[in-house]
C-alpha positions in Angstrom: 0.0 0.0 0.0 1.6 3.5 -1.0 1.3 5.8 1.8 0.5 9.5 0.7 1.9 12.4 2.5 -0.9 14.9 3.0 -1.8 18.7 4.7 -3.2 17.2 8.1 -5.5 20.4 8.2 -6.8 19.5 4.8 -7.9 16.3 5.4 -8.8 15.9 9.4 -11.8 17.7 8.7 -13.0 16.2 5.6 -15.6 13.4 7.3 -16.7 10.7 3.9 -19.5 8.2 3.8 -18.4 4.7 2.9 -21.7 3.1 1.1 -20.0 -0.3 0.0 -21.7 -3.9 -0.2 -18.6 -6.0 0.2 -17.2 -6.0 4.0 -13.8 -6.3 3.4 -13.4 -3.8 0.7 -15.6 -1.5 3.0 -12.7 -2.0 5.9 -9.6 -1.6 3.8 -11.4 1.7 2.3 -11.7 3.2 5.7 -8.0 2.2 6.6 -6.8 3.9 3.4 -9.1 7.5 3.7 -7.8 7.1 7.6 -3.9 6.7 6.7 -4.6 9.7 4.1 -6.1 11.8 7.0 -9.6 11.9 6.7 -12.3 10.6 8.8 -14.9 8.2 8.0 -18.0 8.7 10.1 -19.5 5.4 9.0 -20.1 2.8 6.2 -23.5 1.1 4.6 -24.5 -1.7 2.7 -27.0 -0.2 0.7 -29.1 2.6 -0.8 -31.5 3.0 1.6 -29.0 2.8 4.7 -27.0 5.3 2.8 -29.7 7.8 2.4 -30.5 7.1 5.9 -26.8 8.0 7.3 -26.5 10.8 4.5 -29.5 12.5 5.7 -28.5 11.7 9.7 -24.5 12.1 9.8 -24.2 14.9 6.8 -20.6 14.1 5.7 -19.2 16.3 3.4 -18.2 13.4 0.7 -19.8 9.7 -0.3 -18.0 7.2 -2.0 -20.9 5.3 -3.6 -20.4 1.9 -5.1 -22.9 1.5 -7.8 -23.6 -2.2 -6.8 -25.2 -2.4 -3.4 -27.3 -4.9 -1.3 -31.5 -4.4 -1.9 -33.2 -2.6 -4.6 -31.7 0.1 -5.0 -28.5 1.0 -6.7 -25.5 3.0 -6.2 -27.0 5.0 -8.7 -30.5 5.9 -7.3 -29.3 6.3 -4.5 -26.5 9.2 -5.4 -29.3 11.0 -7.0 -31.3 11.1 -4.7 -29.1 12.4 -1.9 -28.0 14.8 -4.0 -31.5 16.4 -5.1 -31.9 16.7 -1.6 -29.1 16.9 0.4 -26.6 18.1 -2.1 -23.6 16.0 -1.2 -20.8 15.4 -3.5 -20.6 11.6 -4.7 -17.9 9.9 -6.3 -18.8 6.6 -7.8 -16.5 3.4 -6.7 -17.2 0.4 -8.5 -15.7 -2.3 -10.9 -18.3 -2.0 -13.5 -16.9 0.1 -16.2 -19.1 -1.0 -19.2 -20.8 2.0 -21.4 -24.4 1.6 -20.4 -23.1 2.1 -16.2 -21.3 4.9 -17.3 -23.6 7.0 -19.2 -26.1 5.9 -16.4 -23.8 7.0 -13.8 -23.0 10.3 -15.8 -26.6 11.5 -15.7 -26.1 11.8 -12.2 -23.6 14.4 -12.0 -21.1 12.7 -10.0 -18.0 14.6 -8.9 -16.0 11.5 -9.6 -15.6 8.0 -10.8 -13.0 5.7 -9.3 -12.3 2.1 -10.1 -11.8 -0.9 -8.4 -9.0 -2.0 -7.0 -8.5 1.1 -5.4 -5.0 2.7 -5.4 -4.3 5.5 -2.0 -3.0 8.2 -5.0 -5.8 7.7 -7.0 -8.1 8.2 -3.6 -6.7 11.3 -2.2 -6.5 12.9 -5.7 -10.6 12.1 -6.9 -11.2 13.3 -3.5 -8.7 16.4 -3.6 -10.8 17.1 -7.5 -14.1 16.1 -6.0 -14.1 19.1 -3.3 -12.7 21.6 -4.7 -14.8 21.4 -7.7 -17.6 21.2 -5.2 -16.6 24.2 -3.4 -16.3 26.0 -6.5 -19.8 25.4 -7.4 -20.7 25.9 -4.1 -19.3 29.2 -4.0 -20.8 30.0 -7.5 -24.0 28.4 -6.2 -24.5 31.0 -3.5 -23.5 34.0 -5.6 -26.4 33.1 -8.2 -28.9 32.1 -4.7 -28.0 35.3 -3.4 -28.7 37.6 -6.7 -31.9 39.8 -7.1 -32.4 38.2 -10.9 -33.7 35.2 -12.1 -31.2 32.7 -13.2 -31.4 30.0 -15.6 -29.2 28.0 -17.6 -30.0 25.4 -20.9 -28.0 23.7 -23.2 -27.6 23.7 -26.7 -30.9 21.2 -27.0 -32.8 23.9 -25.1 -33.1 22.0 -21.6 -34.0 23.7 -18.3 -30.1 22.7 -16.4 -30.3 25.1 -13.6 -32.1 27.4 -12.1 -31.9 29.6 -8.9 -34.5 30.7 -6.3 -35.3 33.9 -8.0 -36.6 31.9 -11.4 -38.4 29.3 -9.3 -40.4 32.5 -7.8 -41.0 34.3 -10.9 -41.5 31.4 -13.3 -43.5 29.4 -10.8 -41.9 26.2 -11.3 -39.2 24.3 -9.0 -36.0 23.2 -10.1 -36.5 19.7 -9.1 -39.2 19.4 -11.3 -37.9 21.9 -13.9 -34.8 20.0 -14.8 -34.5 18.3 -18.4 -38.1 20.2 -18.7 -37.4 22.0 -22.4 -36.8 25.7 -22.2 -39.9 27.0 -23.7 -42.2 25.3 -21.3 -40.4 26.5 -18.0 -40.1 30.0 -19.5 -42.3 31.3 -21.7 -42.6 35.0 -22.8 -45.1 37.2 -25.0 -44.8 40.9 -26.1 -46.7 43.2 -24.0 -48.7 45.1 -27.0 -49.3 41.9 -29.2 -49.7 39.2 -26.7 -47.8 37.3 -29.7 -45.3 34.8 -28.9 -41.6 36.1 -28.3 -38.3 34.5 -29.1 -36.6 33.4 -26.4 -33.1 35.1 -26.3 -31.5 31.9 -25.0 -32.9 31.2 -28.5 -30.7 34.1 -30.2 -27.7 33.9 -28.2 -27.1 30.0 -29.0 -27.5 31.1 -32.9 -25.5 34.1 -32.7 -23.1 33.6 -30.0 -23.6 37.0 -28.2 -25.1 38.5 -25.5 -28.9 39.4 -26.3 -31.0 41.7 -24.8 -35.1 42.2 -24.6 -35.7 44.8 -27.0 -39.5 45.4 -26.8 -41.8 45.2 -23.5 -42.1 41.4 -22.8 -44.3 39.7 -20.0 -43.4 36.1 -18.4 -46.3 33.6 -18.3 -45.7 31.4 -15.0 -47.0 28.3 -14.4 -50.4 29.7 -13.0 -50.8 32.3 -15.7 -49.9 35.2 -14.0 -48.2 37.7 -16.4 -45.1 39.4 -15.0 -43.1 42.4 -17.2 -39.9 41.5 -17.3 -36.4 42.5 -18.8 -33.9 40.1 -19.2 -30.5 38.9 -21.7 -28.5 35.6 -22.2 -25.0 35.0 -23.4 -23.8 31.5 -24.8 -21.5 29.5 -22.5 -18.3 27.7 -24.0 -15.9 25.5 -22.9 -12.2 25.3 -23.0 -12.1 24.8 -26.7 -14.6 28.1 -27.4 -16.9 25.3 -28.3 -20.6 26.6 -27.2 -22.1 24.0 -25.3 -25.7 26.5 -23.9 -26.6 29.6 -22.6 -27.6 31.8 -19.7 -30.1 33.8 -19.1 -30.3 36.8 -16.3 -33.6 38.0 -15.7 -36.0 40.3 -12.9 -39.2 41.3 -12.5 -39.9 45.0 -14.1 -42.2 45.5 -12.3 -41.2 48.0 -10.0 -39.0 49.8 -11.8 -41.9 50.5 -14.2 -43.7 52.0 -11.4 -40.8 54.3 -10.2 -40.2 55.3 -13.9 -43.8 56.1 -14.4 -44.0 58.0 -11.1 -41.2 59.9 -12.8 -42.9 60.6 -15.5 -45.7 61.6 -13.9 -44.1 64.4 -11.6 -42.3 65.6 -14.7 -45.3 66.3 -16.6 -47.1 67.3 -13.1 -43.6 69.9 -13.0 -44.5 70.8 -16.7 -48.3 71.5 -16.4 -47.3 73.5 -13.2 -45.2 75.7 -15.7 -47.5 75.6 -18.9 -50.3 77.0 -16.1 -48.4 79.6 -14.2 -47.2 80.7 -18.3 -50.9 80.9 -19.2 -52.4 82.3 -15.8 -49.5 84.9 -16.6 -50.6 85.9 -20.2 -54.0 85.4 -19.0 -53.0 88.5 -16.7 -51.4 90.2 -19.7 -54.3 90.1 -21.2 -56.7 91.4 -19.0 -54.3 94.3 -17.7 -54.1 95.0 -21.9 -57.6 94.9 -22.0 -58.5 97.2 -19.5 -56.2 99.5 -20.3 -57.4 99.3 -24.4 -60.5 99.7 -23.2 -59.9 102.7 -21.2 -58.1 104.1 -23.7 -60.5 103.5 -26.5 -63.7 104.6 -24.3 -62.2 108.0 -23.5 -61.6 109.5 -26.8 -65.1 107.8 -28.4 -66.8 109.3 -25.4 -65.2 112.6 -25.7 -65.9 112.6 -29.5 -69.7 111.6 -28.6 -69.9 115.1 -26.1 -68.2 116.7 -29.2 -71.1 115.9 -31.6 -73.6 117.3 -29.2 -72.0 120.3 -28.8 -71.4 120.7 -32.7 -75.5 120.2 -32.9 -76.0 122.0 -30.4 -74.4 125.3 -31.9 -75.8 124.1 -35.6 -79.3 125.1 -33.7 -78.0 127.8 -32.5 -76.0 129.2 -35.2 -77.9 131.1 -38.6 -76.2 128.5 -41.2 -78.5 127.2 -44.1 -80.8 124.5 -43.5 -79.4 122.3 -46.8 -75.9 122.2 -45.0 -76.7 121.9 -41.4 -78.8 119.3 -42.2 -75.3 117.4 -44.5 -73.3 118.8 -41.3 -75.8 116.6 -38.5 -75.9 114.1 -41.1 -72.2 113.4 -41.1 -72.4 114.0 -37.3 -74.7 111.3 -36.9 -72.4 109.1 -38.5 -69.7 110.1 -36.0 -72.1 109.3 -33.3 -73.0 106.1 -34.5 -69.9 105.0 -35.3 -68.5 105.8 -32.2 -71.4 104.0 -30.5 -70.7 100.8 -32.4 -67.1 100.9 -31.6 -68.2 101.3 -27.6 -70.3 98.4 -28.2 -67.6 96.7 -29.7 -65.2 97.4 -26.3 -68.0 96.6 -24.0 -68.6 93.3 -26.2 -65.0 91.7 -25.6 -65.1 93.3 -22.3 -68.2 90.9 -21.6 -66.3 87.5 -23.5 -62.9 88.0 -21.3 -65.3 88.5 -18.0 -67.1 85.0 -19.5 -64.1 83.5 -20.4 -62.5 84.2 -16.8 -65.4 83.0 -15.1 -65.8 86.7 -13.3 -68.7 87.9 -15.4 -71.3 89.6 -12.6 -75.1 88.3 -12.8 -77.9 88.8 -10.4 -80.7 86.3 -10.5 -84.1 88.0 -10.4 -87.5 86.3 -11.4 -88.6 87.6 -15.0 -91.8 87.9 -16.0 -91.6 87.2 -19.9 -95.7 88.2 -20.0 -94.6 91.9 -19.6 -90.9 91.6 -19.9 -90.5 90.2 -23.6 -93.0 92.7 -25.4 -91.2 95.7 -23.6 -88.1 94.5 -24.9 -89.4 93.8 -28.8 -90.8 97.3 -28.4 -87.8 99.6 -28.5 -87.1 97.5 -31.9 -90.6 98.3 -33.8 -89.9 101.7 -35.1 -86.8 100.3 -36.8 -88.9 97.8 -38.2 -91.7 100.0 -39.1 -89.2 102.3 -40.7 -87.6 99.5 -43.0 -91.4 98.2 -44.0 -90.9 94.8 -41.8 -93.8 93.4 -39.5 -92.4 92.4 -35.8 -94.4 90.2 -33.8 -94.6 88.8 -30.5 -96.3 86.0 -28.8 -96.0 84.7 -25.0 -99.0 82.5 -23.2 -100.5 84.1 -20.6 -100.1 80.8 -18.3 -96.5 81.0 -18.9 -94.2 80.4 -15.3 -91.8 83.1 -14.8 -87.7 82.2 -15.6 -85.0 82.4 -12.8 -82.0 84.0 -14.8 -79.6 86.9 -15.0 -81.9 89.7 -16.7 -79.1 91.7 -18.3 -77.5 88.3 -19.8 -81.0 87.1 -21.0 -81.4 91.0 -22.4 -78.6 91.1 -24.0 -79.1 87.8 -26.2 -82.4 88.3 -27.1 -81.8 91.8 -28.1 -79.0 91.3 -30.1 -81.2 88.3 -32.0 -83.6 90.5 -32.5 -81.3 93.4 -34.3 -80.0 90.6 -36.4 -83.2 89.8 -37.7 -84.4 93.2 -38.7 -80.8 93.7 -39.9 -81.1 90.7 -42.5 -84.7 90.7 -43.2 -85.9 91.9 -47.1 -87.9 95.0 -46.6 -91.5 93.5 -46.1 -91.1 90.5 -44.9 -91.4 89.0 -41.2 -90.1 88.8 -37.6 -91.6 86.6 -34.9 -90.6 86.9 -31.4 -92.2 83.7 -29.2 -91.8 82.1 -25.8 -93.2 79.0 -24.6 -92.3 75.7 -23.0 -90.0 73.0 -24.4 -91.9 69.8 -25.6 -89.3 67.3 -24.7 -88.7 68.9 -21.2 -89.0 67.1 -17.8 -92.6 68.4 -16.1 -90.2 68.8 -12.6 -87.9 70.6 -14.3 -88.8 72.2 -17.3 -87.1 74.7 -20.3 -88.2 77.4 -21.7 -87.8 78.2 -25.8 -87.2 81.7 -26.9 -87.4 82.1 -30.8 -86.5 84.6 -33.0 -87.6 84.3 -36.7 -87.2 85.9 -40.1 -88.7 85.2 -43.5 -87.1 86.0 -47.0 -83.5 85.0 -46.2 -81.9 81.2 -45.2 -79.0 80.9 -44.2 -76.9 77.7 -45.7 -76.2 74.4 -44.0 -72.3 75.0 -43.7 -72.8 78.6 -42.6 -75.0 78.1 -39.4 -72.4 77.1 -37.3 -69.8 79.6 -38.4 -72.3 82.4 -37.6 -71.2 82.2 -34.2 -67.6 83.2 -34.8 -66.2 86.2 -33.8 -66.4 88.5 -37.1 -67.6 85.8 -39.6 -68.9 87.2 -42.4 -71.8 85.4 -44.0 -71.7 85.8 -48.0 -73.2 88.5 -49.7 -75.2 86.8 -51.7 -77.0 85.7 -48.3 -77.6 89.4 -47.0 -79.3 92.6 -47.7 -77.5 95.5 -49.4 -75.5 96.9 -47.0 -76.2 101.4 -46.1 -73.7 103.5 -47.3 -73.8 105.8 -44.2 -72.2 108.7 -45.9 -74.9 108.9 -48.6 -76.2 112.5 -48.3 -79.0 112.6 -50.0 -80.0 110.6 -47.0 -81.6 112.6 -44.7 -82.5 109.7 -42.4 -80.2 109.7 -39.5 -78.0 106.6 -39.2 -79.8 104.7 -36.1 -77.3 102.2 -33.6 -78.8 98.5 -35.2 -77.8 99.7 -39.1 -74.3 97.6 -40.0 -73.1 95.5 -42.8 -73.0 92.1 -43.1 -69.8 91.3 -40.4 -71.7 89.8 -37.6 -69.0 91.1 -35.3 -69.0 89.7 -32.1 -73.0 90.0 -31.1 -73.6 86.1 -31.9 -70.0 85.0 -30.2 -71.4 87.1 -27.7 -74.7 85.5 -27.4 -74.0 81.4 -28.1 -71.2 82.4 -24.5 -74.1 84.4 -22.7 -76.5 81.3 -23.3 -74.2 78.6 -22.5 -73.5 80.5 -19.3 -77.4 80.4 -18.6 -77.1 76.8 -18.5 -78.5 76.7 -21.8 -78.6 76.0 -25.7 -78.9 78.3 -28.8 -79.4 76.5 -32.5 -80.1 77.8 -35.9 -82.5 76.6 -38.3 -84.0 77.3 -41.8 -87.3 76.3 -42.9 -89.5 77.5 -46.0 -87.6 80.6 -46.5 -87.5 81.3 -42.8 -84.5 81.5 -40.6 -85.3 80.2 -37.1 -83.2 80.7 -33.8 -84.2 79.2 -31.1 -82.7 79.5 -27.2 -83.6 76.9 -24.4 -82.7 77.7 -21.1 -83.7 76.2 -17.3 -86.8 77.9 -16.0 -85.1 77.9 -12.7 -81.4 78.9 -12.1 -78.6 77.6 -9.5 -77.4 80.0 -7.2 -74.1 79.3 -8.4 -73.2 80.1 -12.0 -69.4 80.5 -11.2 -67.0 83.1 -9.6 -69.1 86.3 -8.9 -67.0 89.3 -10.2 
């Protein structure tokens, strides 16, 4: 027997499991590992004593013959104790034929000795057999220890490891994972399509390169549950640069889809912040450079207004001929009116910016549209009368009085009104009527306010635009418009005559009704031009910001 020197602190502590069926050989087995400096904490006969002592003593090496007393082999056995113990095991028998072999390989043992058994031989399978298994070991923990999935396949695409991490997110334990083809154990789908997605263990054994998840991907685990994931694999080679699988480093996205969400969330939070305080800054441009335009244009039309009165006032006064005093208050008038439009004008965007802001003033009052809505078609008649048009107006005695802002409802109807004695032919029609929606709820009824004209329509793909701020319907669609300077026009220029621009009065108005809660359409029927207004009979208290 050749003795082998050996590192006494290397080998005392190494305690080995003899699992051998032949006595003898079992004794002279335990003399040698003892004479080489290790100990031997005991010896069985067969499989099932051997998983017994494995599982009892813990040893930190098994030499495992392959031929062993009872039903179980070597073989069985070794695997089994190291699925579940994982204890390296070097196989020690005589049987060297192909079919043991390749049995015995599938087992990843960590060594394969055989008989007769030399002390050189021993100590150096041993010697191999540790430090290989504290290698992987060591490796073993690392890849526990990690936050990513881990999983490794070879070139035939079969499951060969996996860690902790994989068993969590794919579902599946390595036990029964192992051998288990790749696509099975991990299988992923792009996020948008819910197609089918390569598998970049896939990619990286074709192209021999590290591959990374291009597109949003979700892992399907064994229960279904679909995980977002990012991941990549390199090939593995051996010594020869032969590539002999792949691994694959993945983690649940989860999370950091969250945190990068929440990021873009507070930067687009930080943004609207800015875009807000930008606007609620031009927004304050904008009012300060309206009220100061509108101071600014009010003075001088108001002091050219109390210029014209004193000019007619000395025109009475004054001994000039009647044929040009009468051309001088003529073009005077104009002045006046003019000057009066262009106040209505201020006083119109004045109103829109106060709408816009949601500051515009209202009262609600209790109107009484019996009385209120022939008083208010009255200051319109002699216009009519003068430009040969009948105005009419009709409101049921039974009707209930209307909750609203009186100057608001004023305004809109009056403005209606001048539109449709401004576009009416001379001696056609106007119809002013109120009365109660026919579709309305009985609790909580609407009123209709319409305002009609005969002898002009107004096209389809006009009635909509009509509400613009200074659309101009087509000419062909209006009446001639008054040249104001026409002297041999002795009838003074009166505040409703204009051309065809509607200005602002229907912007004006379609704002006014919507802040009433209401509705305002245009219609054409048999030569008539019909606008109708519905609005709550009763009001909220609350409209918006009081100015």
């Amino acid at each position: 027997m050749v003795t082998i020197s050996s590192d006494t602190d290397k080998t005392n502590n190494i305690q080995i499991l003899i699992v051998e069926d032949e006595y003898i050989l079992a004794l002279n087995l335990q003399e040698s590992l003892e004479t080489l400096g290790y100990t031997v904490v005991d010896t069985a006969d067969s499989g099932e004593e051997a998983i017994e002592k494995a599982t009892e003593l813990r040893p930190n090496l098994i030499l495992m013959d392959i031929r062993l007393r009872g039903e179980m082999d070597g073989i069985q056995a070794a695997e089994q104790i190291w699925n579940h113990l994982q204890i390296p095991i070097i196989y020690l028998t005589g049987h060297s034929d192909k079919s043991t072999v390749e049995r015995a390989t599938l087992t990843f043992p960590f060594g394969y000795i055989l008989k007769p058994v030399r002390e050189q031989e021993l100590y150096v399978a041993i010697q191999t057999a540790l430090n290989r298994y504290e290698r992987e070991q060591f490796l073993s923990s690392i890849l526990r220890g990690m936050g990513d999935g881990i999983i490794v396949a070879n070139t035939q695409l079969r499951v060969k490891y996996m860690n902790q991490i994989a068993e969590a997110l794919t579902g599946w334990q390595f036990d029964t994972a192992k051998e288990q083809m790749l696509d099975e154990v991990f299988q992923i789908v792009n996020e948008q399509t819910q197609l089918k997605a390569t598998n970049p263990i896939i990619l990286a054994l074709q192209q021999e390169r590290t591959i990374y998840l291009s597109e949003p991907t979700l892992l399907i685990s064994k229960d279904g549950t679909k995980i977002p994931i990012s991941d990549s694999a390199t090939s593995i080679k051996d010594n020869n640069g032969a590539v002999t699988g792949a691994v694959m480093v993945f983690r649940d996205d989860t999370q950091r889809r969250l945190i990068e969400e929440r990021n873009l969330a507070a930067e687009r939070a930080q943004q609207l912040q800015i875009q807000m305080a930008e606007l609620q800054r031009l927004n304050k441009l904008k009012e300060e450079f309206l009220t100061v335009t509108s101071y600014e244009m009010r003075t001088p039309l108001s002091n050219i207004i109390t210029a014209i009165s004193l000019l007619e006032n000395l025109l009475d006064r004054q001994g000039i001929l009647q044929s040009e005093a009468a051309s001088i208050k003529r073009c005077l008038s104009v002045l006046r009116y003019e000057s009066e439009r262009e106040l209505d004008l201020v006083d119109d965007l004045l109103t829109i910016r106060l709408l816009d802001a949601n500051i515009y003033r209202y009262e609600l009052t209790s109107v009484y549209l019996q009385y209120w809505l022939p008083h208010c078609v009255e200051s319109f008649q002699q216009l009519a009368q003068y430009q040969h048009k009948t105005l009419t107006v009709e409101v049921p005695t039974d009707l209930p009085s209307l909750i609203t802002d009186l100057p608001s409802l004023t305004r809109i109807v009056s403005e209606l009104i001048n539109n449709a004695c401004k576009y009416t032919p001379n001696g056609e029609k106007i119809a002013v009527t109120a009365r109660l929606a026919d579709n309305t709820n009985t609790q909580n009824p609407d009123l209709q306010i319409i305002i009609s004209n005969s002898g002009v329509e107004i096209p389809e793909p006009e009635r909509d635009r009509i509400f613009e701020p200074f659309y101009r319907i087509a000419q062909s669609q209006t009446i001639e418009p008054i040249d104001l300077f026409d002297l041999s026009n002795q009838t003074p220029p009166t505040k409703h005559q204009s051309n065809s621009c509607t200005g602002l009065g229907l912007a004006l108005v379609k704002k006014l009704v919507k802040f009433l809660q209401g509705s305002i359409e245009v219609t054409t029927n048999q030569s008539w031009t019909i606008f109708t207004i519905q609005l709550p009979l009763t009001l909220p208290e609350s409209l918006g910001t009081r100015g």
